[in-house]
MARSEPA-611931 format. One record per residue: x, y, z of N, C-alpha, C, CB in turn; residue in three letters. Coordinates in steps of 0.02 Angstrom, whole numbers, plus 50000, padded with zeros to 5 digits. Glycine has a CB too. Layout:
// MARSEPA-611931
XYZXYZXYZXYZALA/...
// end
This chain:
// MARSEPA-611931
510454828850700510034834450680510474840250657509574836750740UNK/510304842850596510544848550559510664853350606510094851050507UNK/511124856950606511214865550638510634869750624511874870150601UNK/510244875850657509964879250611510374884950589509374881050633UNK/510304887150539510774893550526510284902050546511024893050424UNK/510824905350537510524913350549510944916050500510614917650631UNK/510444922250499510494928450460510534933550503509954929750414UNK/511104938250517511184943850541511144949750508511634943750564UNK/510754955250475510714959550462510994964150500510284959850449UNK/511634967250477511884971750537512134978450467512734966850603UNK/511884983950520512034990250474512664992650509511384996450472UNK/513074995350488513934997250510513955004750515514604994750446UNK/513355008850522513605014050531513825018250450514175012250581UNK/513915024750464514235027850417514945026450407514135033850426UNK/515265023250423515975020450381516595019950437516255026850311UNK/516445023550491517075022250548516935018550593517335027750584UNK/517465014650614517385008750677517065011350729518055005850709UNK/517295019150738517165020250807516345022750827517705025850830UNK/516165024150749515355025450746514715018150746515275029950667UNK/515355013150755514995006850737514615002550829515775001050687UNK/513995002750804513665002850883514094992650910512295003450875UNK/514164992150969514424986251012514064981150984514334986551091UNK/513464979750968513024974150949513224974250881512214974750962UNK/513394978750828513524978250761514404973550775513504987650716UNK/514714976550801515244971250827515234966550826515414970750872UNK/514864963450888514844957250909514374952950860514634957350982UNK/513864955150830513594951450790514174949550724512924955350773UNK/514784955650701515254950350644515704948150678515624953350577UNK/515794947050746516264943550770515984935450784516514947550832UNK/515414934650777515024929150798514904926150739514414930750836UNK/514734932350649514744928050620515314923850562514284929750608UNK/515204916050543515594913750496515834917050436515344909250481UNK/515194918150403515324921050345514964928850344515054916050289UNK/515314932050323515094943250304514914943750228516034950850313UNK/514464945750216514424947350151513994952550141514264942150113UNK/514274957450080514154962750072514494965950011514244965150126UNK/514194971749982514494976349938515324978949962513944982649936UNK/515854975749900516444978549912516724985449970516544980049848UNK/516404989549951516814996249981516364993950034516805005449944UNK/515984993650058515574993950125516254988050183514504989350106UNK/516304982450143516944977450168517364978750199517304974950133UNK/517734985150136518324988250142518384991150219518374993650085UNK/517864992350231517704998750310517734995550374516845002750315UNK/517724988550340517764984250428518184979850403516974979550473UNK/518904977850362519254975950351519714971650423519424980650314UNK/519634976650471519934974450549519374968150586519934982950610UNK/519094968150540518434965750605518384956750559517274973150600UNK/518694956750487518694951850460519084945350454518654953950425UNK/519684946650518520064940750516519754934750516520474940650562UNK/519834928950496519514923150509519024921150475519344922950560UNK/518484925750430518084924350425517944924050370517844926050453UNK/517334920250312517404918750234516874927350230516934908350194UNK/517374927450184517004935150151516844935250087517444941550152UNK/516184934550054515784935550010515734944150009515154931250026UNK/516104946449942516084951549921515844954049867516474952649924UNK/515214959649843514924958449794515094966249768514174955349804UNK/514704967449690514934973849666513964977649671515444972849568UNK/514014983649663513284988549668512834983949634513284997049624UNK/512234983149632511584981249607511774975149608511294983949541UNK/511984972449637511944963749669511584961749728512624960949690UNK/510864966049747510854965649788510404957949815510734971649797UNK/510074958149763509824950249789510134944949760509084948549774UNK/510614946149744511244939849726511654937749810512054944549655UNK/511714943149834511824944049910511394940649949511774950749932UNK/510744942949946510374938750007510254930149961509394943850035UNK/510194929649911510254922849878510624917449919510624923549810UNK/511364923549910511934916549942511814916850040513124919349914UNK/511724924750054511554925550133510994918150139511074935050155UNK/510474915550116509964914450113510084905850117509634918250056UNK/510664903850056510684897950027511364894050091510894899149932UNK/511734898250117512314899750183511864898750230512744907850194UNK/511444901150278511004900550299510884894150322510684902750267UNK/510544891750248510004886450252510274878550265509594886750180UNK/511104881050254511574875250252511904874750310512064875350200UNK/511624877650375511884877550446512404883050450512214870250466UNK/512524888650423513164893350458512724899550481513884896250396UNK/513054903250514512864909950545513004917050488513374910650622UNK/512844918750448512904924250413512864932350404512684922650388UNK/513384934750427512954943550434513064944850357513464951450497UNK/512464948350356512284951050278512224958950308511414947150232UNK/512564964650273512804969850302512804976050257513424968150326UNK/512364981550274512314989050255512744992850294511624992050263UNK/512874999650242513025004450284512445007950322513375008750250UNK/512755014550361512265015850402511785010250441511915019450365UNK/511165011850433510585008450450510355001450416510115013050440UNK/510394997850424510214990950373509454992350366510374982050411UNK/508934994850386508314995150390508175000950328508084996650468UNK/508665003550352508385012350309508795012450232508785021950368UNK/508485011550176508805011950128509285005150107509115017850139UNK/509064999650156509644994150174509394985850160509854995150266UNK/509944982150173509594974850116509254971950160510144968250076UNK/508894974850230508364972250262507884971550230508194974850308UNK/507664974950181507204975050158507024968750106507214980750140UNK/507594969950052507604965149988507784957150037508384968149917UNK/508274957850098508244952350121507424947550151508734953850168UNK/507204950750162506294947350189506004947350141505744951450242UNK/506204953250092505514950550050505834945549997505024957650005UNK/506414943749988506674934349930506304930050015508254931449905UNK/506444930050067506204925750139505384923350113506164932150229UNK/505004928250121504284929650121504054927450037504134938650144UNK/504504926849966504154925749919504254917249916504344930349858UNK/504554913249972504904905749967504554904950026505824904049966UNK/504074907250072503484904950100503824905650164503164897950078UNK/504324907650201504694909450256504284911150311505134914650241UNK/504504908650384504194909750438504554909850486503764906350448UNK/504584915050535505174913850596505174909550645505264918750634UNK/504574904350626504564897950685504844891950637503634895650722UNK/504704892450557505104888550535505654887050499504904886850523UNK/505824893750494506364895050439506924898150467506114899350382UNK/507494899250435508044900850472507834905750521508594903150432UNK/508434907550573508344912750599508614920150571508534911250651UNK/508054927950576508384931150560508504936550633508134933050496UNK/508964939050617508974946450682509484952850641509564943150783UNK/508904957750660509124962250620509344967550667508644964250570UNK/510094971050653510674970850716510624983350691511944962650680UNK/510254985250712510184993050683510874997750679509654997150734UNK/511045000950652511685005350647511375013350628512245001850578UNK/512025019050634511935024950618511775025650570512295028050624UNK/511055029050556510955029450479511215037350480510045027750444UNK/511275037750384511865044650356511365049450414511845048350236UNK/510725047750411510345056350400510615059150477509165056750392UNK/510745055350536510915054550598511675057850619510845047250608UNK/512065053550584512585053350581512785060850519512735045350567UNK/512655063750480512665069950437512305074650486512285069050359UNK/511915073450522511605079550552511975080650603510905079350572UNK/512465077550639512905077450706513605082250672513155067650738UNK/513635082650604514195085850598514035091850578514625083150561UNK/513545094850572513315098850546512875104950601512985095050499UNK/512705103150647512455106950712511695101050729512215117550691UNK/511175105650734510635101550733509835104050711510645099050798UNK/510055101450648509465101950584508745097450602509845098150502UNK/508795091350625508365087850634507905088950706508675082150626UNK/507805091650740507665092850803506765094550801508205099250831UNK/506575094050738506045093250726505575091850675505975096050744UNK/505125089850644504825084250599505265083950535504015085750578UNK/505505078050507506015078450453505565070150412507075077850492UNK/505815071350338505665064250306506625063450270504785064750225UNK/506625057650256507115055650198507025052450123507495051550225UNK/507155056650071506785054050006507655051849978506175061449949UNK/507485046849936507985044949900507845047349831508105037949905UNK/508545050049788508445054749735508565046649688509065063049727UNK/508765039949689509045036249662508405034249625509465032049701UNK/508225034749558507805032049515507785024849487507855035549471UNK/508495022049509508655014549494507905011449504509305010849552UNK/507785011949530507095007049572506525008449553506975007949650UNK/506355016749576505775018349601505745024149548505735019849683UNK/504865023849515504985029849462505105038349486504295029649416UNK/505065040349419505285046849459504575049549481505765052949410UNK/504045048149443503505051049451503365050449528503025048449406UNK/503415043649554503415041949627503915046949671503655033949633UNK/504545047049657505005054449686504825060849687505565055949653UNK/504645064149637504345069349625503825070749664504215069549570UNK/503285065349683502495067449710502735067449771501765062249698UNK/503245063749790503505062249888503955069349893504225052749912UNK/504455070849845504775078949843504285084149874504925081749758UNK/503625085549809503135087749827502745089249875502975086149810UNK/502565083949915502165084049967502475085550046501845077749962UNK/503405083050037503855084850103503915093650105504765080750094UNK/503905095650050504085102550017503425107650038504195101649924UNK/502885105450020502335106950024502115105450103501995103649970UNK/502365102750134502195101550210502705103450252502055094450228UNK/503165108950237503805110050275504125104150329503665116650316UNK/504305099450283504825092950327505625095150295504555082050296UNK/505795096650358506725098150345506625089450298507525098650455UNK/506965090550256507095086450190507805082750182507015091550127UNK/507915076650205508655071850199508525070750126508735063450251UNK/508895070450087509075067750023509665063550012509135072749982UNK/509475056849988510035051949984509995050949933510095046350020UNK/510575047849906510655048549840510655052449789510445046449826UNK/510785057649804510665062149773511005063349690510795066549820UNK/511645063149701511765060549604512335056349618512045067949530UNK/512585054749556513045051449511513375051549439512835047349511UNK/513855049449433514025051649369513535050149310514635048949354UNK/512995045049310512625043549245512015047549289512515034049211UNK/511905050949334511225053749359511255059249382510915050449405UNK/511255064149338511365070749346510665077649339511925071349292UNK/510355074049311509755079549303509155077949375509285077949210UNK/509315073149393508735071249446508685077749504508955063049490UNK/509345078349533509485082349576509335090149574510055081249581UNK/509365091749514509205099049495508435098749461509835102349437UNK/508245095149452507525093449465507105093249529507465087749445UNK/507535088749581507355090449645507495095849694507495086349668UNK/507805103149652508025107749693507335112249643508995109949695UNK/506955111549597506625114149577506055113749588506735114149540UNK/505815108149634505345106149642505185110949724505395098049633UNK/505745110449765505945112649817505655119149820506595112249822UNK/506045123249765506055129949752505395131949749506425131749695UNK/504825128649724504135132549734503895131149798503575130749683UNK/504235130249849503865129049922504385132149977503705119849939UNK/504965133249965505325135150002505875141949981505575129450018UNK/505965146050011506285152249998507085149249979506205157850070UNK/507255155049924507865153149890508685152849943507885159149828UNK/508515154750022509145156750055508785150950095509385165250086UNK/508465147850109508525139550137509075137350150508335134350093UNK/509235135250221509995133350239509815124650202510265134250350UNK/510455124150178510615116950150511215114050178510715116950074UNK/511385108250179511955105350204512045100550175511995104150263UNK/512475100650144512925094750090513575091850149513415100049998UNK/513455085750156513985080750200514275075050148513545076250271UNK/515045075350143515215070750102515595066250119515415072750059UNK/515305060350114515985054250156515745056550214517015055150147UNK/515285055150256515125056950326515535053250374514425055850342UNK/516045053650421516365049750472516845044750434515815045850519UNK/517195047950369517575043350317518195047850309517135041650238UNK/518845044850279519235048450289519305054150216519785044050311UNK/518735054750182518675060850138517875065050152518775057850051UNK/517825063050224517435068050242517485076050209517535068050310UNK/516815078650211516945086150193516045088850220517225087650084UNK/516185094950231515405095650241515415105250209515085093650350UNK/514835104550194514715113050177514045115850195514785114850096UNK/513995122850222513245124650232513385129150162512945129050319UNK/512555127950127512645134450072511795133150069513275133249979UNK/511555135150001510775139350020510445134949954510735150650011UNK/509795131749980509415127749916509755131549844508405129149921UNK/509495139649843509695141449783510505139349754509585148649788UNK/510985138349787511605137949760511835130749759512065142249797UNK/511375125149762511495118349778511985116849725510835113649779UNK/511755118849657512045116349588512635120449581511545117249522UNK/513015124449630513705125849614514125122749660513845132749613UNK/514045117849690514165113249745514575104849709513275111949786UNK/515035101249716515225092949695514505089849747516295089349733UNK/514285086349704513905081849749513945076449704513155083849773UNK/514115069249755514075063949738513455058249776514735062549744UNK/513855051649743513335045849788513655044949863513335036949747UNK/513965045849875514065045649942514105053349984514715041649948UNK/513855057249953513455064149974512765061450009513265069549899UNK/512555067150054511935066650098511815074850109512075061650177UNK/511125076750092510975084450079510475085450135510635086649999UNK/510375089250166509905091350226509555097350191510335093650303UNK/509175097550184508505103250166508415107350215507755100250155UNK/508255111450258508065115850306507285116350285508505122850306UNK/507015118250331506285120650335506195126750359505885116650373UNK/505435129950373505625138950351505485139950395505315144150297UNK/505915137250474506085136950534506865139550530505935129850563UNK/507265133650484507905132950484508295139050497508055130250429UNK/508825138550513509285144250528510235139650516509035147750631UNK/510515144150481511355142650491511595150850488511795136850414UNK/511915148250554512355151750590512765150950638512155155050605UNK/513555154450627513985151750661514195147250648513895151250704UNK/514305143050578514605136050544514245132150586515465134350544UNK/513445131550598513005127650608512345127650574512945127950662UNK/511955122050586511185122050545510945123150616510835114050494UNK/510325123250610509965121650671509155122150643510175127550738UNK/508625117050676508045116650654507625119850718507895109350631UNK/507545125450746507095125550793506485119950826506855130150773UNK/506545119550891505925113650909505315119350927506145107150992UNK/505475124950932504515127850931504595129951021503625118450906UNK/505055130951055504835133151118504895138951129505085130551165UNK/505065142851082504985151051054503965151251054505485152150941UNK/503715148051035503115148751033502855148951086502875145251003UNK/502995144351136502595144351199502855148451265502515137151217UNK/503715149851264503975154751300504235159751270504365152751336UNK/504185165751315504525174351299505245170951274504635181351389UNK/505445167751330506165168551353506425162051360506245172451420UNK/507105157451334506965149251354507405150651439507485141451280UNK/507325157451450507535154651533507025158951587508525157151557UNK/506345160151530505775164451554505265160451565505575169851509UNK/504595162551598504105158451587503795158551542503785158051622UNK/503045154651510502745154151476502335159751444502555150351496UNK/502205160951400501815167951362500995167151387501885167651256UNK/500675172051397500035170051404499585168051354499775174051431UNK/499235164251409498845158651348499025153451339498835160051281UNK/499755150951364500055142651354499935141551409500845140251334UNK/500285135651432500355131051482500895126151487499845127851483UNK/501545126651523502075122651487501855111951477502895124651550UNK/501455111251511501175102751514500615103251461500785099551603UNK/500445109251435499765106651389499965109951327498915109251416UNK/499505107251288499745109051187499425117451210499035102351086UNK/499925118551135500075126851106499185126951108500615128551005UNK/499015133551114498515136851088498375136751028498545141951099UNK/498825133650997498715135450923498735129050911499205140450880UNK/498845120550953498875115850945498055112750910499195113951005UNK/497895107750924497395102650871496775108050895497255091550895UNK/496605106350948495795110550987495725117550964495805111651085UNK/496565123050960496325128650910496375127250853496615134550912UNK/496605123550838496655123950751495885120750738497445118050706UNK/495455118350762494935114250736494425119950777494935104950758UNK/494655124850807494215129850830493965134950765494605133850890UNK/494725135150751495005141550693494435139550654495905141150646UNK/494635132350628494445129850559493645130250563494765121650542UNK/493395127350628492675129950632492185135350606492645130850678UNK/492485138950663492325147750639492545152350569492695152250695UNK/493265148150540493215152250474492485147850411494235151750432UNK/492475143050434492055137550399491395140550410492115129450430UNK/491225143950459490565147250459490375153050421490435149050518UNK/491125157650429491035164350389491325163950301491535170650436UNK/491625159750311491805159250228491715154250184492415159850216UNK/491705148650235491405143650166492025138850191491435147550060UNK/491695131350147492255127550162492755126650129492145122950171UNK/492655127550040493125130450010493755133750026492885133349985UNK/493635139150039493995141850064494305144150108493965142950054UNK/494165138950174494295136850228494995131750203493605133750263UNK/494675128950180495225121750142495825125950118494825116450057UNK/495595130750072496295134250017496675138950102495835142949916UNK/496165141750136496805145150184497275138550220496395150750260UNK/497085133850246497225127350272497665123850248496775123950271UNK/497685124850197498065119550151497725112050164498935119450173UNK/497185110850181497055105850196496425104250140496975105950269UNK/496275097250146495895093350085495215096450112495955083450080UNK/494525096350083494035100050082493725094050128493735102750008UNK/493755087050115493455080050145493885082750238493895069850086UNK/494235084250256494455085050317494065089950366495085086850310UNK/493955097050333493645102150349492885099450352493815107650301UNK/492675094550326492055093750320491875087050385491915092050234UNK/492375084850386492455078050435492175083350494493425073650448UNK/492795086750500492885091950571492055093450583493435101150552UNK/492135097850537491255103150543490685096750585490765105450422UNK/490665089150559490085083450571490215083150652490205074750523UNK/491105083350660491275078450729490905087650786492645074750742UNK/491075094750767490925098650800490045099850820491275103150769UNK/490035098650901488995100750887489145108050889488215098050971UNK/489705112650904489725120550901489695120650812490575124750943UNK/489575118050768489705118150693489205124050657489555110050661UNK/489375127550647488965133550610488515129550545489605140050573UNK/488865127150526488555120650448488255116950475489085115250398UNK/487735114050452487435107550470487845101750393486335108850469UNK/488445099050420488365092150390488335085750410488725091350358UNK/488055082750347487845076950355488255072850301487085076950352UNK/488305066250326488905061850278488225058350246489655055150327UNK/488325058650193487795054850134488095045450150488045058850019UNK/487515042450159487705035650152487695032950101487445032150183UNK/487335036250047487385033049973487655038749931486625030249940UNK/488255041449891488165045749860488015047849789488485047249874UNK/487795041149755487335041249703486635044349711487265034949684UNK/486435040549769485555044049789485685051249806485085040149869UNK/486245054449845486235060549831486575063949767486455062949883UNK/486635060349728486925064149675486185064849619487705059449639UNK/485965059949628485275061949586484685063949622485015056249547UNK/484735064549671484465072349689484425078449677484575074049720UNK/485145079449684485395084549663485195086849620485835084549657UNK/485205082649564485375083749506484485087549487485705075849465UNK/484075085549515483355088049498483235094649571482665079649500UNK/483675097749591483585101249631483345110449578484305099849681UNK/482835112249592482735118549560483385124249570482045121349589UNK/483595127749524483995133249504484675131949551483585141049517UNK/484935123549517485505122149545486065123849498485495115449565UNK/486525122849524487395124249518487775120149511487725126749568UNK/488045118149465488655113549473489275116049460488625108149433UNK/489765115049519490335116949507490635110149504490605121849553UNK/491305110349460491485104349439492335106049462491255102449351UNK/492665104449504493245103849512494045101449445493085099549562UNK/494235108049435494535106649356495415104349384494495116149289UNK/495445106449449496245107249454496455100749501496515115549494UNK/496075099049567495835092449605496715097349663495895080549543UNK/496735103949664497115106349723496655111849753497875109349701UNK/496685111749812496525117949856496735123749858496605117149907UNK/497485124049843497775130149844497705133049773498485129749868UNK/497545129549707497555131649642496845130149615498125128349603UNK/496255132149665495725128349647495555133949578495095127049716UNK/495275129149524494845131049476494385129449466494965130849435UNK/493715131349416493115126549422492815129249375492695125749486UNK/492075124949346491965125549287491095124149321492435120249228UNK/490955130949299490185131249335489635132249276490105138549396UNK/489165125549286488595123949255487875125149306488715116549231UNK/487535128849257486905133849275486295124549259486775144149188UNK/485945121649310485815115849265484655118849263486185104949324UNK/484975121449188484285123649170483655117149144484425129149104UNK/483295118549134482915114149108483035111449043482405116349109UNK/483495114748987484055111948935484405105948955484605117048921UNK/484705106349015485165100649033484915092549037485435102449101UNK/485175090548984484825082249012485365077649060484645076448930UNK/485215075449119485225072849180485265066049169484685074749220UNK/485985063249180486035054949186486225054049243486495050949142UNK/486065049449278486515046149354487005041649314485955040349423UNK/487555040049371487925036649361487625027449340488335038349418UNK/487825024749305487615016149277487815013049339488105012149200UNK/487495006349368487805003149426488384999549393487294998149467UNK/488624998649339488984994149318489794999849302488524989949248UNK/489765007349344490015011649350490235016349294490355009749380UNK/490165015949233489785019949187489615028149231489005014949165UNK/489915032349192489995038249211489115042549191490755041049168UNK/489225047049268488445051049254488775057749199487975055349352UNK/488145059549178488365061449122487645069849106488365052949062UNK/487995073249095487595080049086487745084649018487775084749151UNK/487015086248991487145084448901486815090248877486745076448861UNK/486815094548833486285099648794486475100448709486335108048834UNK/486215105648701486395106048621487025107948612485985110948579UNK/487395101048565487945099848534488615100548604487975105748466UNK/488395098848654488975098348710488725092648751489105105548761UNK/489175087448777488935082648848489545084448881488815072948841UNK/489465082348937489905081749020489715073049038489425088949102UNK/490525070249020490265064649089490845065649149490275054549061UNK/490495063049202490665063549261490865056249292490145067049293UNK/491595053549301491935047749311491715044649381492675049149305UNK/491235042849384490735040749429491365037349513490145033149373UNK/491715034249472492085028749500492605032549557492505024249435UNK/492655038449508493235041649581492985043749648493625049049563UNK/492395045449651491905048049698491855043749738491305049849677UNK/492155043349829492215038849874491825043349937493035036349884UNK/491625047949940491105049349993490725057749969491585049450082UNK/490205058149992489735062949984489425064450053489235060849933UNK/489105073150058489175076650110488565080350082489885080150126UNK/488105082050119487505088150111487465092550148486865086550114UNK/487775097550139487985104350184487455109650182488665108150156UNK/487095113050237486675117350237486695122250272486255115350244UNK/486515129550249486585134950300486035139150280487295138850302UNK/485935143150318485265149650306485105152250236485475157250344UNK/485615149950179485675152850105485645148850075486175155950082UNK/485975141850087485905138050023485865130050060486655139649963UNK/485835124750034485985120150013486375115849971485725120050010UNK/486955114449969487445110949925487545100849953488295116549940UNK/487755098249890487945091949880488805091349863487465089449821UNK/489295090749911489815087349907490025080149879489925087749956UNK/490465081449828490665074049810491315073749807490405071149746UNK/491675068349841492485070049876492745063449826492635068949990UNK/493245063649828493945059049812494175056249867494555062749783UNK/494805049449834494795046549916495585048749927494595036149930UNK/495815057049875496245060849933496025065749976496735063849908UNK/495215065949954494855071150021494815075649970495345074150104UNK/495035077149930494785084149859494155084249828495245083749784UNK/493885090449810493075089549806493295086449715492415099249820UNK/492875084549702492895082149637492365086949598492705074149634UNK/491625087549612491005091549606490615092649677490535087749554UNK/490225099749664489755100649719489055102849687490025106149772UNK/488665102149693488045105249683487405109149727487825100949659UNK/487375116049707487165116749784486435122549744487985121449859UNK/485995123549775485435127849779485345133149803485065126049797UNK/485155138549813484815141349851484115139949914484735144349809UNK/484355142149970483545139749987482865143549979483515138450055UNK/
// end
């Protein structure tokens, strides 16, 4: 009977032995054959006596798990090997999914075990003080792959949601505009003295690290083996450190005082989910949900969720189970309103408001999804039936309105009456 073979996925850390966790060890001491991207090799050169080394050059990456795969399948033990983290940014990934498109199963197919290491963002934040200490994402600036349009909307939304911001990959010699693209994107959500931290060669022997400020990123060397830390508008550097506050300024005077009144050190902030859905309540009564949403930053479909789940709810809503049948309702409702959502943001809402007189001729949407459609002399409106994934009939002492949401929670149109 054949051997079975394995696949070791083992990540090495940011580049020094001594950052390299005991199981990343012992897993290339166990295996036959190492294979991996050249310079990554170069870094465990000590750890390679004995053993067949498959060495490959950048964008080989499923030429790598090919032979990891085809080694394998022929009875040997194989570590197939990232820096940092093999999971994060690493050929764990491209390795399962060539596994999974050749019908792969871990009861019948080789074995894999995937062996975790220091990823940069970990290992860059340890030299730097401590930036991460509270909610952070990591976007890769590398367009090889993934479009930019896809980078840009994830830039966007980390930026727009204050997440201290890891950036990998950030340039290269043929990729130079990405980066100052992504400090521009930055720049409309975050103040221009934003502590930043550029780490280069992290735990390598051309380490270098610098604190300097989003605004001055582009007078800075940054390469591919650069790693940039974003701050959030928490952040603080000082004293040749970053630091990300964890928020216990909020709930104590003093961190060697007790608690401020109104907290509780075992229970959420006052200002945690129960007030914030208090807040959101009560401004939702006096101002509208609109603009409940634009103070919120939150999608208009959320605020409206909230208002159904609250029985304290100043609004009476109700979730429409069909929102065609309430849309042609609506649509014959006396001395109605249509506002039509032009911008599909909360914070930049615009809108385009139709008076729907007895001029207006009135289509519902076609079942065959064919857009509803609203028409008079020498002008029509159609309305893209298809984007519309839930509807809401909101009522208060003044009016009556018809919600029609998107399925990012943004109103698309509302139509509402007087009562």
């Amino acid at each position: 009977m054949s051997r079975r073979g394995k696949i070791l996925l083992v990540g090495l850390g940011p580049g020094d032995l001594e950052q390299m966790t005991g199981r990343a060890q012992a897993a290339i001491a166990a295996a036959e054959v190492v294979i991996g991207y050249r310079t990554y090799l170069r870094s465990i050169a000590p750890l390679l006596t004995g053993k067949t080394v498959v060495a490959r050059d950048m964008a080989e990456e499923m030429a790598r798990c090919r032979e990891a795969v085809a080694r394998a399948e022929a009875g040997q033990v194989v570590a197939l090997v990232s820096s940092g983290d093999v999971g994060i940014f690493g050929m764990a990934g491209p390795l399962y999914e060539h596994l999974l498109e050749r019908a792969w199963t871990p009861e019948t197919g080789i074995e894999v075990e995937v062996v975790p290491g220091v990823t940069a963002a970990s290992a860059c934040a340890s030299l730097v003080g401590a930036p991460l200490t509270h909610d952070f994402c990591a976007i890769s600036l590398s367009d090889l792959l993934t479009p930019w349009s896809v980078i840009a909307a994830r830039l966007e939304a980390a930026a727009r949601a204050d997440f201290v911001t890891v950036l990998y990959n950030p340039q290269s010699r043929r990729r130079t505009d990405q980066m100052r693209e992504a400090q521009a994107i930055l720049l409309r959500h975050r103040p221009s003295d934003t502590p930043l931290a550029i780490v280069h060669a992290a735990y390598r022997p051309r380490q270098s690290v610098e604190l300097t400020t989003l605004e001055r990123l582009l007078e800075h060397d940054v390469g591919m083996i650069s790693t940039l830390i974003v701050g959030n508008s928490s952040s603080i550097a000082q004293a040749g450190v970053m630091v990300t506050p964890r928020g216990y300024r909020r709930k104590y005077d003093d961190l060697d005082a007790g608690v401020k009144p109104g907290e509780s050190p075992r229970h959420s902030l006052s200002s945690g989910f129960a007030g914030w859905r208090h807040a959101l309540i009560e401004h939702a009564g006096r101002h509208g949900i609109a603009a409940t949403a634009r103070m919120l930053g939150a999608p208009p479909t959320r605020i409206l969720e909230a208002l159904i789940e609250s029985p304290a709810s100043p609004l009476g809503v109700v979730r429409a189970p069909n929102p065609t049948t309430l849309f042609e309702q609506a649509l014959h409702w006396p001395n109605a309103l249509v506002h039509l959502n032009l911008t599909q943001s909360p914070a930049t809402a615009l809108e385009a408001i139709l008076e729907l007189s007895d001029a207006v001729q009135r289509q519902g949407p076609g079942a065959d999804g064919a857009p509803a459609t609203l028409s008079g002399p020498g002008w029509r409106l159609e309305l893209p039936w298809t984007a519309v994934v839930s509807a809401y009939q909101v009522s208060d002492h003044h009016q009556i309105a018809a919600w029609f949401q998107s399925a990012s929670g943004e109103t698309l149109l509302r139509i509402e009456r007087p009562r």
